[in-house]
The first five atom37 places (N, CA, C, CB, O) and aatype in JSON, in Angstrom:
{
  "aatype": [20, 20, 20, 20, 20, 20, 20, 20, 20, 20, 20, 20, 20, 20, 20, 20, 20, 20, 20, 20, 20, 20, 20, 20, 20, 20, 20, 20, 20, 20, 20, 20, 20, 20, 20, 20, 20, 20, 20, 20, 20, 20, 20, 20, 20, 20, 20, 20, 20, 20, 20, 20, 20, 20, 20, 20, 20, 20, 20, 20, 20, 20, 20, 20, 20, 20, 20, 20, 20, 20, 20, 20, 20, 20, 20, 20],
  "atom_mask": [
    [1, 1, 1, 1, 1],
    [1, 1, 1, 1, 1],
    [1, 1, 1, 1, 1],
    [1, 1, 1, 1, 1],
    [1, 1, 1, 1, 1],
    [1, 1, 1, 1, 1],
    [1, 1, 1, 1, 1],
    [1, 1, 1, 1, 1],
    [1, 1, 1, 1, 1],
    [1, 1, 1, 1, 1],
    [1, 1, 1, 1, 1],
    [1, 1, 1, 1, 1],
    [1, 1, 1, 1, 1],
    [1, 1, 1, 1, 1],
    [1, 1, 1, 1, 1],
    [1, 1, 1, 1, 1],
    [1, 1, 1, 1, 1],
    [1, 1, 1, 1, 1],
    [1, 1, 1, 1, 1],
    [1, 1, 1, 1, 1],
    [1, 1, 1, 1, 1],
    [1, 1, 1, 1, 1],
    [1, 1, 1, 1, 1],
    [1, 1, 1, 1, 1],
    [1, 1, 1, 1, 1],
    [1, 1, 1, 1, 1],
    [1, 1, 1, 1, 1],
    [1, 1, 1, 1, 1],
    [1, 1, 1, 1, 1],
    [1, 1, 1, 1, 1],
    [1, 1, 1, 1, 1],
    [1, 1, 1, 1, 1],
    [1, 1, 1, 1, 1],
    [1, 1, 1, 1, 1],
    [1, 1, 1, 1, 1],
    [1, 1, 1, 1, 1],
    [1, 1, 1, 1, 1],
    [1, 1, 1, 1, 1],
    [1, 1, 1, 1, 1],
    [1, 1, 1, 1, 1],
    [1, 1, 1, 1, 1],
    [1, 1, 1, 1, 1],
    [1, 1, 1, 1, 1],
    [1, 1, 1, 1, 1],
    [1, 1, 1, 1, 1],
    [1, 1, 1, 1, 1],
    [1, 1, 1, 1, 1],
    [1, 1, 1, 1, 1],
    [1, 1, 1, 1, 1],
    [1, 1, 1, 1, 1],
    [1, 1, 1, 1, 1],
    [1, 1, 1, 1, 1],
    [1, 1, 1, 1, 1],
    [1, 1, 1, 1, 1],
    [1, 1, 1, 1, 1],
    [1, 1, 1, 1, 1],
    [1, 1, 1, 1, 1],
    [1, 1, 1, 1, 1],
    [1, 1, 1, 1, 1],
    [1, 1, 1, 1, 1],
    [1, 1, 1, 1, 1],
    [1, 1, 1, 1, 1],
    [1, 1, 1, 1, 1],
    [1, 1, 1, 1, 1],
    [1, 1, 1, 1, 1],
    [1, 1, 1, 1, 1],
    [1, 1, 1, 1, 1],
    [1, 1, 1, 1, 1],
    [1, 1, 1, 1, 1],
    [1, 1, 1, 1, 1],
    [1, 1, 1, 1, 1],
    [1, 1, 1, 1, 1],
    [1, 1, 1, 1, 1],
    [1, 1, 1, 1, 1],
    [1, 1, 1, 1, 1],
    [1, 1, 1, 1, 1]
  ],
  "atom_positions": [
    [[-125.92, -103.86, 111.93], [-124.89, -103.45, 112.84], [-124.34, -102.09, 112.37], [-123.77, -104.52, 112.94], [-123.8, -101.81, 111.3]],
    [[-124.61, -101.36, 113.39], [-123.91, -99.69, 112.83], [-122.25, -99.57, 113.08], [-124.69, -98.16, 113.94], [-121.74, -100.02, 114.11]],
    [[-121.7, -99.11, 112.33], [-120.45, -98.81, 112.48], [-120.34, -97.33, 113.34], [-119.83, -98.83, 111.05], [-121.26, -96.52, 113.27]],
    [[-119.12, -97.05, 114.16], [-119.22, -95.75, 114.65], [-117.71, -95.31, 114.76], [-120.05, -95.69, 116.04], [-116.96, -95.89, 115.55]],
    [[-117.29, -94.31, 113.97], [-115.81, -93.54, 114.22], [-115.81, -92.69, 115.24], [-115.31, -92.68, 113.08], [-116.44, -91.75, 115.72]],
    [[-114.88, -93.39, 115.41], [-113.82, -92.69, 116.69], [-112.94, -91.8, 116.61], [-113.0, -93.49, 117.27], [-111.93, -92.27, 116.09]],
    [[-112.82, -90.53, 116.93], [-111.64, -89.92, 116.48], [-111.35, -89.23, 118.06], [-111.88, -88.8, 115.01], [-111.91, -88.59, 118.95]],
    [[-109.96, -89.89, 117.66], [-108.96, -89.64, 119.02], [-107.84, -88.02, 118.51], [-107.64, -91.54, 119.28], [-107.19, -87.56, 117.57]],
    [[-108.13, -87.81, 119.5], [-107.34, -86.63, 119.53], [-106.07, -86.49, 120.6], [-108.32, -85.58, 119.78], [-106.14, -86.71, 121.81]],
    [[-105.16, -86.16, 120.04], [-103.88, -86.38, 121.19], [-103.77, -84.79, 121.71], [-102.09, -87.04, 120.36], [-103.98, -83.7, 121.2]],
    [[-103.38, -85.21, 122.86], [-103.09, -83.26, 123.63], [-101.79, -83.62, 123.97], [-104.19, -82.49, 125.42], [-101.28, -84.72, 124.19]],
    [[-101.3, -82.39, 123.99], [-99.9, -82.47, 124.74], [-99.81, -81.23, 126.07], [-98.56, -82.15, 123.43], [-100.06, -80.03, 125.91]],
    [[-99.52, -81.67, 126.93], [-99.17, -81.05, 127.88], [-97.99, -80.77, 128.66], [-99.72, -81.35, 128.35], [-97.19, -81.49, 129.26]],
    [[-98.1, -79.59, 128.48], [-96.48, -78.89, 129.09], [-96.78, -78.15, 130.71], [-95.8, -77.27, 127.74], [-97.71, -77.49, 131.18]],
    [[-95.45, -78.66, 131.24], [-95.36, -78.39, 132.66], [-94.39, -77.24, 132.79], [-94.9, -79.67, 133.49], [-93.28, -77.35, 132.27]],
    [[-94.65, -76.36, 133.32], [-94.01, -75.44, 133.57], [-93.01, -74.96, 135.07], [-94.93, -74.78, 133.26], [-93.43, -73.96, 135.65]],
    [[-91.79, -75.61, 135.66], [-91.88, -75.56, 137.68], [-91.06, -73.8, 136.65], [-90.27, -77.38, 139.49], [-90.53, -73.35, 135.63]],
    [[-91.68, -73.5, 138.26], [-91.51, -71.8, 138.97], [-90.51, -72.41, 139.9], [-93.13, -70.83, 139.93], [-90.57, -73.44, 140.56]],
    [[-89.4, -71.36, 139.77], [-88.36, -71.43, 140.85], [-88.24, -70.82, 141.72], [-87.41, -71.34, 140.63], [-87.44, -69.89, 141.61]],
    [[-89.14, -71.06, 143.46], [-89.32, -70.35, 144.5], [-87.9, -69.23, 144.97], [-89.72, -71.46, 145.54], [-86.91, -69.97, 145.06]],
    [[-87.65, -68.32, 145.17], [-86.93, -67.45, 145.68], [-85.8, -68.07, 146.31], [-87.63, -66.7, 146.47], [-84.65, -67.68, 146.11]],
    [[-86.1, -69.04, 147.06], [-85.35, -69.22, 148.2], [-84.58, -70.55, 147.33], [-86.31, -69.5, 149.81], [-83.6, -71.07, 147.86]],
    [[-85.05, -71.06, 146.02], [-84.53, -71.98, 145.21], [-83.3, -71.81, 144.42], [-85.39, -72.25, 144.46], [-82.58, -72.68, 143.93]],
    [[-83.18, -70.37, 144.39], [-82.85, -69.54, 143.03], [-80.65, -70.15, 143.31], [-83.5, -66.95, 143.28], [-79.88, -70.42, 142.39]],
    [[-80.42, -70.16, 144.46], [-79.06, -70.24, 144.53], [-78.9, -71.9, 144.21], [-78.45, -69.64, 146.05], [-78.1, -72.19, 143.33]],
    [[-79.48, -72.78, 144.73], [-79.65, -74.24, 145.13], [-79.29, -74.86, 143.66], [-81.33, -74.68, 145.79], [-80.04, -74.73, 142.69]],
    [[-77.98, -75.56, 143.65], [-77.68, -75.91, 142.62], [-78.75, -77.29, 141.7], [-76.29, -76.16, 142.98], [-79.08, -78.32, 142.28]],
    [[-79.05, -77.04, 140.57], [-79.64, -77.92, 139.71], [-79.51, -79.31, 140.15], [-79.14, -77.75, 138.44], [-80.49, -79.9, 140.6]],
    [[-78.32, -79.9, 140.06], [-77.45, -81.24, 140.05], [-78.13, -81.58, 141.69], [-75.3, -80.99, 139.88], [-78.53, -80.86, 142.6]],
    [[-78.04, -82.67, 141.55], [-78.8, -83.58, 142.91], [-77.51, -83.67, 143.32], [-79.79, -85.26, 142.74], [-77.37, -83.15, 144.43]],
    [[-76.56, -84.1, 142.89], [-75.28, -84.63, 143.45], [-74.47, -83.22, 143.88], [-74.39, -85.63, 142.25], [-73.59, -83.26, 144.73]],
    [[-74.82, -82.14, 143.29], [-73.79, -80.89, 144.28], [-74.98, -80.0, 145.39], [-72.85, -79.3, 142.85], [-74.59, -79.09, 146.11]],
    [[-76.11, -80.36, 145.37], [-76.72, -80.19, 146.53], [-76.5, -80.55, 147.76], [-77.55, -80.48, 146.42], [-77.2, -80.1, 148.67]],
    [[-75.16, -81.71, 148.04], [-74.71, -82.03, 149.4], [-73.43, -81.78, 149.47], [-74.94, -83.34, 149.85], [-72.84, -82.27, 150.43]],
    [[-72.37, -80.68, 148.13], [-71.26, -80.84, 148.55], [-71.2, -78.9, 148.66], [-70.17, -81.92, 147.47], [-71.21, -78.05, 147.77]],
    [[-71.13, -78.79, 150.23], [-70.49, -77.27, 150.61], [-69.02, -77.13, 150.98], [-71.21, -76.67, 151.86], [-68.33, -78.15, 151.04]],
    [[-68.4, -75.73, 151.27], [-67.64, -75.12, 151.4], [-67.42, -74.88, 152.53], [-67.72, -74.42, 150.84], [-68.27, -74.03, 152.81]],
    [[-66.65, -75.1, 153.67], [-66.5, -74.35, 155.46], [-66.72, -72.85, 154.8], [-64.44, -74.56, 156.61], [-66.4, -72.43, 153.69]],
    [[-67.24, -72.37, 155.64], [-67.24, -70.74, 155.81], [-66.29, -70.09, 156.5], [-68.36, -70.26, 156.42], [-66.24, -68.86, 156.48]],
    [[-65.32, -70.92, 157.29], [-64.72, -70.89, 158.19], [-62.85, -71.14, 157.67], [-65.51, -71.89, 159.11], [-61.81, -70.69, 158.15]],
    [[-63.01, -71.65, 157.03], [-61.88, -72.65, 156.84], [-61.69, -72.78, 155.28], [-62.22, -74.15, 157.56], [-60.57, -72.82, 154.76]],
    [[-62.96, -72.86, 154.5], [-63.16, -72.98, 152.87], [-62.67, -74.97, 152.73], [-61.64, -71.49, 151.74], [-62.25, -75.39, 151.65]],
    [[-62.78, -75.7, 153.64], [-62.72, -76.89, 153.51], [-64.1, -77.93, 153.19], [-62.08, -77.13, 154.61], [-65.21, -77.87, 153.72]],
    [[-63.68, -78.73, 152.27], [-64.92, -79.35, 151.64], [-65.62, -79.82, 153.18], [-64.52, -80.82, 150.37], [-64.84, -80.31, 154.0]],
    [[-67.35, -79.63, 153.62], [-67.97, -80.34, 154.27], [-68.56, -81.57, 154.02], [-68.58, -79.77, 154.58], [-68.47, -82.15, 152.94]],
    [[-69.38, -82.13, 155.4], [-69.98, -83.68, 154.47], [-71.23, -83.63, 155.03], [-69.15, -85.46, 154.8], [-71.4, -83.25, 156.19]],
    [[-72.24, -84.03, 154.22], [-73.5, -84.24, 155.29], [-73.88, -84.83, 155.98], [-74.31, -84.31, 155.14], [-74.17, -85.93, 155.51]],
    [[-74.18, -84.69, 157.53], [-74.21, -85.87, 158.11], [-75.76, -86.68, 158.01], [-73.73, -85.58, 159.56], [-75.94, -87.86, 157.7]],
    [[-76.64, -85.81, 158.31], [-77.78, -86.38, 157.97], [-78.81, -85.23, 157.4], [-78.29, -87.15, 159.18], [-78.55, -84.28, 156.66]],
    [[-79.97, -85.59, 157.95], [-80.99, -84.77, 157.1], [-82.04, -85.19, 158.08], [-81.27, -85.18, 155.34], [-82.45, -86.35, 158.15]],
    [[-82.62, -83.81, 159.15], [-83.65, -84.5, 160.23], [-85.29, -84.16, 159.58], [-83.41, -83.66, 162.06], [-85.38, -83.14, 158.9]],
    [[-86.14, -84.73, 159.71], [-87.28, -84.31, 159.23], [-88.37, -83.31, 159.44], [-87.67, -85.04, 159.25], [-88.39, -82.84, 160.58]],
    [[-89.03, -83.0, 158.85], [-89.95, -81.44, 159.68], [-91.34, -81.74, 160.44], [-90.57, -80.12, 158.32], [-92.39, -82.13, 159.92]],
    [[-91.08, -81.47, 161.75], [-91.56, -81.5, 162.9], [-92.52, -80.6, 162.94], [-90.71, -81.38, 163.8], [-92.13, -79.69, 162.2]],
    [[-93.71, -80.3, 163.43], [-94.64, -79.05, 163.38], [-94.73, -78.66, 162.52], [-94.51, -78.09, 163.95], [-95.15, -79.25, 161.53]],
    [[-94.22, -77.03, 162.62], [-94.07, -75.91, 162.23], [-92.99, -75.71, 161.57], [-94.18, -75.19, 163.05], [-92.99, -75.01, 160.55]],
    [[-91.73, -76.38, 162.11], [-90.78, -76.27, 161.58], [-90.04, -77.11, 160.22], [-90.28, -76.28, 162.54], [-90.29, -78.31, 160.2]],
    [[-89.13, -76.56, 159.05], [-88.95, -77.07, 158.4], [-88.21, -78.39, 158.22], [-88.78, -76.38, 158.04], [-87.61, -78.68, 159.26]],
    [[-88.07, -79.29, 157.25], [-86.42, -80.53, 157.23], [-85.58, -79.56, 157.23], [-85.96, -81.74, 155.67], [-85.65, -78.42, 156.78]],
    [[-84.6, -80.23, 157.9], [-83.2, -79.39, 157.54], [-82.17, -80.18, 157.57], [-82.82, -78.24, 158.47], [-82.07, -80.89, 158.57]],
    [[-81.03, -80.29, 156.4], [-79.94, -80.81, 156.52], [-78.88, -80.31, 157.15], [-79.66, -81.06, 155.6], [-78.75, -79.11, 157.39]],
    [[-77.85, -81.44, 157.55], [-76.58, -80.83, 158.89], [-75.56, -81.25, 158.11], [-76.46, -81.63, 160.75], [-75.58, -82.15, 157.27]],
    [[-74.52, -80.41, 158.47], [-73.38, -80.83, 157.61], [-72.09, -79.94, 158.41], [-73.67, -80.37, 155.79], [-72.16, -78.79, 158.83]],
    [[-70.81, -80.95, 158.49], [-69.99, -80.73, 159.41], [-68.64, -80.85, 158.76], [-70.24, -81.58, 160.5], [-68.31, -81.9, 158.21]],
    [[-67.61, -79.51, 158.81], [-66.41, -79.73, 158.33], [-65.45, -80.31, 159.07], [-66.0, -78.76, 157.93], [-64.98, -79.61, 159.96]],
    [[-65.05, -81.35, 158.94], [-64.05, -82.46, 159.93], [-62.44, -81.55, 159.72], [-63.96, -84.64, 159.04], [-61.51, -82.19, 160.2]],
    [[-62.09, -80.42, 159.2], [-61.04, -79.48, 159.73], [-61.1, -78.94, 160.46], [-60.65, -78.77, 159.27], [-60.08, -78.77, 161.14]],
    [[-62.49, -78.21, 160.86], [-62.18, -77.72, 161.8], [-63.35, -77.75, 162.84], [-61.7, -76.61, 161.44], [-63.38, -76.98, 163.8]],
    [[-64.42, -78.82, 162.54], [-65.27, -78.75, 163.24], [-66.46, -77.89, 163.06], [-64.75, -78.6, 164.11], [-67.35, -77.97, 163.92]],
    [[-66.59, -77.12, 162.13], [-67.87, -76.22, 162.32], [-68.78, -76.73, 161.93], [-67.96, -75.05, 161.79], [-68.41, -77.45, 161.0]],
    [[-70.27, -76.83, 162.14], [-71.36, -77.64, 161.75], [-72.26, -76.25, 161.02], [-72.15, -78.59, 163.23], [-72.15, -75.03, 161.19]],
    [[-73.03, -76.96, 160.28], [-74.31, -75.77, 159.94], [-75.19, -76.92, 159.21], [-73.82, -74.1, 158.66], [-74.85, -78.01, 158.76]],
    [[-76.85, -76.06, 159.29], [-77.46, -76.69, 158.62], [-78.35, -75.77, 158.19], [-77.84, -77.75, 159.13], [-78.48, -74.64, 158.66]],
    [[-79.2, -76.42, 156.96], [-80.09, -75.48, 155.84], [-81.21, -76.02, 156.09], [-79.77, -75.51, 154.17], [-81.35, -76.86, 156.98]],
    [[-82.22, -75.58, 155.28], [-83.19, -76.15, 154.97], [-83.38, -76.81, 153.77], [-83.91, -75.48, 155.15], [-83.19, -76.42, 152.62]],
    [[-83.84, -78.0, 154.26], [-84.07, -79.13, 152.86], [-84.82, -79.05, 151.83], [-84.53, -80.29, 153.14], [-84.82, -79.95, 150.99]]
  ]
}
């Protein structure tokens, strides 16, 4: 019966994310990614939902300041 060594070798692999342009303002934190500012008013908004991307076009989240009513939405 032959004996046979094995030699394992470990790799390590490093991931590197690139931060697209359009990323660069978009806060880190998952949790302040849904809290904006009225542009209008400077009153905290809320999100109402988040519709999904259709075609061509992107997701985009909606978000509405209940002071004064103004809505806007981004892309997700």
């Amino acid at each position: 019966m032959a004996v046979m060594a094995v030699k394992v070798m470990a790799v390590k692999v490093m991931a590197v994310k690139v931060m697209a342009v359009e990323e660069a303002n978009v806060p880190s934190d998952p949790a302040d990614q849904n809290k904006h500012s009225c542009e209008q008013c400077g009153a905290d908004m809320k999100q109402l939902g988040k519709l999904p991307a259709v075609s061509m076009h992107p997701a985009l989240k909606v978000f509405r300041c209940y002071a004064c009513n103004n809505v806007i939405s981004e892309q997700a």
